[in-house]
C-alpha positions in Angstrom: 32.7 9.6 45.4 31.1 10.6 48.7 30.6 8.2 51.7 27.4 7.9 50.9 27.4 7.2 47.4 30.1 4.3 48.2 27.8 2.7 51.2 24.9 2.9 48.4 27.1 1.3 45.8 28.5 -1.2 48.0 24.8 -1.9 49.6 23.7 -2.3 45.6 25.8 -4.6 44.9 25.5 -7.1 47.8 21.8 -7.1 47.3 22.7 -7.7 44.0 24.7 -10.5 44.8 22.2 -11.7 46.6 19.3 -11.6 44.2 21.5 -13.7 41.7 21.8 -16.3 44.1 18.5 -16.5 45.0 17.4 -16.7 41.4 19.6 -19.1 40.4 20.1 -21.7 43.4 16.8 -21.3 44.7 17.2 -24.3 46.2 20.1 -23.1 48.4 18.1 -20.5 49.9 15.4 -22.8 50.3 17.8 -25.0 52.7 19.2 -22.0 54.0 15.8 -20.8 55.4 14.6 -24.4 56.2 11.5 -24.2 53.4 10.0 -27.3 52.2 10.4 -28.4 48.6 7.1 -27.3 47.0 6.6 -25.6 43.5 5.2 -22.3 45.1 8.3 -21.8 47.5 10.4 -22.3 44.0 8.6 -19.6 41.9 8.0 -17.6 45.2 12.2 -17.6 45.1 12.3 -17.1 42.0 10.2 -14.1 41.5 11.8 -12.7 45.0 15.1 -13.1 43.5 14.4 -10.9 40.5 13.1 -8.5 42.0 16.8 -8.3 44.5 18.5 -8.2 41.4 16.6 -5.3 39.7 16.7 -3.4 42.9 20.2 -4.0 43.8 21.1 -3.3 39.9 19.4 0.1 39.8 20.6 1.0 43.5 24.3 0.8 42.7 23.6 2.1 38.8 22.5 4.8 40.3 24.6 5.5 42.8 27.8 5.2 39.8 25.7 7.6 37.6 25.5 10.0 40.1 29.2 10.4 41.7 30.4 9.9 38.1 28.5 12.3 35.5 28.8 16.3 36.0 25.8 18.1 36.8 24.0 20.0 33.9 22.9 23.3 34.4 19.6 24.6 32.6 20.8 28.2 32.9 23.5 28.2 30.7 21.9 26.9 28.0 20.5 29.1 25.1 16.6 29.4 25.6 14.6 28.5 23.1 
């Protein structure tokens, strides 16, 4: 695995991490940041939250996929 591959798995990950804790203690975040309670800020975290997870899921499943599965090459195969 190259450097960079590792920084963009462990980069993944964290944002990862930090999606899942924004969706599911949305109110922790919203103390954390100093928000007031309100039903918009909640689905506002909510919806933020998902979309950290997605992106931090798909950054470091990437990032595996690539340093881990061997290249294929079109030119060797039989044409057809």
């Amino acid at each position: 695995m190259t450097p960079a591959n590792l920084i963009f798995t462990i980069v993944g990950i964290a944002v990862l991490i930090a999606g899942l804790i924004t969706l599911l203690r949305p109110s922790l975040v919203r103390a954390l940041f100093g928000m007031k309670d309100s039903e918009p800020a909640k689905h506002g975290l909510l919806i933020a939250g998902m979309m950290l997870a997605a992106f931090g899921t798909l950054l470091a499943g990437f990032a595996i996929g690539y340093s881990t599965v061997k290249p294929l090459d079109m030119n060797l195969g039989a044409s057809q």
